[in-house]
C-alpha positions in Angstrom: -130.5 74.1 64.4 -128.6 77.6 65.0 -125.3 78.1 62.9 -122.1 79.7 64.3 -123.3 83.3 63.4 -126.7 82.9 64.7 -128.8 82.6 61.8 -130.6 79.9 60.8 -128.9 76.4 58.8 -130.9 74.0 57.3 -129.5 70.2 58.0 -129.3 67.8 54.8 -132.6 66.6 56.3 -134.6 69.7 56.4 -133.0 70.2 52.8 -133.9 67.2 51.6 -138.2 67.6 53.3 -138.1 70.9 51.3 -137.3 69.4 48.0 -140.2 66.6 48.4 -142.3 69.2 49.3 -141.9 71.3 46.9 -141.9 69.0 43.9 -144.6 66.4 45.8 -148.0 67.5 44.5 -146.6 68.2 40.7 -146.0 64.6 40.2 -147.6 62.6 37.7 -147.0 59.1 40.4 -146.2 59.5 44.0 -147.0 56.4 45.0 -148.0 53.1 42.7 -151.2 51.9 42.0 -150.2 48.4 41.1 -149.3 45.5 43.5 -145.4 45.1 44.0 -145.6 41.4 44.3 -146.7 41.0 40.7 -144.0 42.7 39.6 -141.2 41.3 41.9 -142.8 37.4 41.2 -143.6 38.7 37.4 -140.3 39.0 36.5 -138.9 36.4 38.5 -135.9 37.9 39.9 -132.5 36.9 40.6 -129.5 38.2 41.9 -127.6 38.0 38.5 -130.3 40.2 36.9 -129.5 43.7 35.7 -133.0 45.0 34.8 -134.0 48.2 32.7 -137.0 49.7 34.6 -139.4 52.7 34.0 -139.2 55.2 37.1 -142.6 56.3 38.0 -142.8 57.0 41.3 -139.7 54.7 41.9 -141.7 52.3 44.0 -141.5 49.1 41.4 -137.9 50.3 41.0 -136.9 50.1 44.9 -138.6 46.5 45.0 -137.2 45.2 42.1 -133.5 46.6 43.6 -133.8 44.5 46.6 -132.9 40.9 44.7 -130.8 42.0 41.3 -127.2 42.9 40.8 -128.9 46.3 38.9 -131.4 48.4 38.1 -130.9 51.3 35.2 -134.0 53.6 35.6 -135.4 55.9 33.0 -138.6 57.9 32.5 -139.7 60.7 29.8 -140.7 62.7 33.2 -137.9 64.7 34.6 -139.9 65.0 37.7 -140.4 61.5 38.3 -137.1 61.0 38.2 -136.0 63.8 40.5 -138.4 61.8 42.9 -136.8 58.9 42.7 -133.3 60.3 43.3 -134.9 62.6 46.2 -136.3 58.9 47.9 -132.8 57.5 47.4 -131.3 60.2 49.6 -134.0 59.6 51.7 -132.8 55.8 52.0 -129.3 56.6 52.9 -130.0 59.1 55.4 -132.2 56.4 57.3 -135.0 58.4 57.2 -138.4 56.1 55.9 -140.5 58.9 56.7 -139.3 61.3 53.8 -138.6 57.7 51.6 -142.8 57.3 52.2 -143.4 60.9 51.9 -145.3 60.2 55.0 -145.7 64.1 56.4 -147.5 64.9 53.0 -149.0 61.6 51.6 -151.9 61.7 54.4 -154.2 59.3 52.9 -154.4 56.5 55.7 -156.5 53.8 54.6 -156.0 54.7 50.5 -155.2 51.0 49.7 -152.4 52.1 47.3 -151.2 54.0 50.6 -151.6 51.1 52.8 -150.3 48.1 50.3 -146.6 50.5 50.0 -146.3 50.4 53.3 -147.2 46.8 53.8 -144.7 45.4 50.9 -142.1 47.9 52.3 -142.5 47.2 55.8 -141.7 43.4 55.3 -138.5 43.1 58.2 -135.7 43.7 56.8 -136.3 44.7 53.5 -135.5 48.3 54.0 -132.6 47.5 55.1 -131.4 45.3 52.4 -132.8 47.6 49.6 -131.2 50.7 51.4 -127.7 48.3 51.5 -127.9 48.1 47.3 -128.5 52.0 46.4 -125.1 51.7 44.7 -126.5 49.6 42.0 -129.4 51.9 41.3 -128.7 53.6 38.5 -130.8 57.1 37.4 -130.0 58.1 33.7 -131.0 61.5 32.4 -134.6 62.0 30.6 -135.0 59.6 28.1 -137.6 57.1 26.5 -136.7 53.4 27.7 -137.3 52.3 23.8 -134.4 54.6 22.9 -132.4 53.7 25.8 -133.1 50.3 25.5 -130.5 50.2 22.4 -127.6 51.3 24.8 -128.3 49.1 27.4 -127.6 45.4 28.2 -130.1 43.5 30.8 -131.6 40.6 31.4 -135.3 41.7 32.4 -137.2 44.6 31.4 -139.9 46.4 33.6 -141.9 48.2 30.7 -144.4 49.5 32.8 -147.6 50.8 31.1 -145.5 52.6 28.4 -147.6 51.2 25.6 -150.4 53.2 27.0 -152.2 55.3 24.8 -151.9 58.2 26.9 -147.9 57.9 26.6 -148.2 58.1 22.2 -148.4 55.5 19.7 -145.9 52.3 19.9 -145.1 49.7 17.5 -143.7 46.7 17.2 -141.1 48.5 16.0 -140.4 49.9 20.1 -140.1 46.3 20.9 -137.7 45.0 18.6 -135.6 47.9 19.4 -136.4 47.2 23.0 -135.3 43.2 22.4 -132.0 44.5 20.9 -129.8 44.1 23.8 -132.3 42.1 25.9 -130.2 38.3 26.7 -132.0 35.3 25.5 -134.5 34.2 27.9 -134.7 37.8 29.2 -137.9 38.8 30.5 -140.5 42.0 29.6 -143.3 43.1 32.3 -145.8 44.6 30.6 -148.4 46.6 33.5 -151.4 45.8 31.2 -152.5 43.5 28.1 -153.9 45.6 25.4 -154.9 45.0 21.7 -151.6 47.3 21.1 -149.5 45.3 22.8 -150.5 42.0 21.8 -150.2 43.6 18.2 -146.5 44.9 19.1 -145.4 41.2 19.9 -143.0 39.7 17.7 -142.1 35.6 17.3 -139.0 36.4 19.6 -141.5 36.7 22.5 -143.2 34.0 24.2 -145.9 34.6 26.8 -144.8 32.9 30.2 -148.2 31.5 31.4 -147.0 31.0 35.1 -145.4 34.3 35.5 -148.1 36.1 34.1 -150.9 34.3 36.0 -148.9 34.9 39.3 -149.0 38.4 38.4 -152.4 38.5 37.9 -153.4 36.8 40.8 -151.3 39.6 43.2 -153.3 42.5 41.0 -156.6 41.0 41.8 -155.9 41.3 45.6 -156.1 45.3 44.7 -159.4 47.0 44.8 -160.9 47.4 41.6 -158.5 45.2 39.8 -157.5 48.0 37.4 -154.1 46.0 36.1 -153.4 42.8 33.6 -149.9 42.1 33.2 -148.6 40.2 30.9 -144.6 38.8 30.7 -142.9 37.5 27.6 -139.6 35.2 27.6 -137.0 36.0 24.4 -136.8 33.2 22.1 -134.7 32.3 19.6 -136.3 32.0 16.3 -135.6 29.7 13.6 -134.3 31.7 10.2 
């Protein structure tokens, strides 16, 4: 579009393609590699909830959104977190292209590609996630076991954060994790490892059903990569 005095002016749009663009291939997650209905059914949502979530590429974050009262989002990657905020703008400008990164993500037939798109493109739920962008929170860089201390929720989506390749945790994390978790909360953890089934302490309890209907969504993606596992807070007799 051509301004007043002839030169060129970039519309919040064009503004908005540039900044994707430009931060796009430098991310560590554009797009998730796990199954969105494992970690909506997972952690058994409800409108009530207020959950703590780990950003990534902000895709588990805009499908958890659509059926809680909250979401607080952190990550230890400034980047991702710029994403996210870059897809919210996206949301409220009504533009799903720029939300899906669709001019730049050109991987038709990738089956993370194609399972986004799927869960996303369920009618309506655009729409309703894009109507509850004022209870998605974005705080500054931060590690969700610190923020955690801060923060009062009822679910907790940890991601893979007990990862290896994201440093040592303990059980330790978790208890300070648990601190301001209600009782009968609920923790997503992406994958069972030996570390985290170390990290547990006797205020979790593994929910079977939750956890096998998790599993059963991650095994409808190819090559079955993910094992989550969710825990209910207990209280524990002293």
């Amino acid at each position: 579009m051509k301004s007043s005095g002839g030169g060129d002016e970039m519309t919040s749009l064009d503004k908005l393609d540039s900044e994707i663009q430009t931060i796009l291939y430098d991310l560590l997650y554009s797009v998730t590699n796990e199954n969105l209905d494992a970690v909506v059914e997972g952690l058994d949502l409800k409108s009530d909830d207020s959950v703590l979530a780990v950003g990534g590429s902000g895709d588990q974050v805009f499908a958890i959104l659509e059926y809680v009262k909250q979401v607080i989002v952190v990550d230890t990657k400034q980047i991702q977190l710029d994403f996210i905020k870059l897809r919210t703008e996206a949301l409220k400008q009504s533009n799903t292209d720029l939300f899906f990164s669709k001019k730049y993500l050109v991987l038709e037939g990738d089956e993370k590609i194609e399972h986004r798109k799927k869960y996303f493109s369920a009618p309506g739920r655009i729409e309703r996630i894009s109507a509850k962008l004022e209870s998605l929170v974005v705080l500054p860089l931060a590690s969700i076991f610190n923020v955690a201390l801060n923060e009062k929720m009822s679910k907790i989506y940890l991601s893979n954060s007990f990862s290896s390749a994201w440093g040592t945790h303990s059980k330790e994390d978790v208890l300070r994790v648990l601190e301001n978790l209600s009782l009968e909360g609920l923790i997503y953890f992406t994958h069972r490892t030996r570390e985290v089934e170390k990290a547990i302490p006797p205020e979790l309890k593994e929910e079977i059903i939750l956890t096998q209907k998790a599993i059963s969504h991650e095994k409808q993606m190819e090559g079955f990569a993910w094992r989550p596992v969710v825990y209910r807070k207990v209280e524990v007799s002293k």
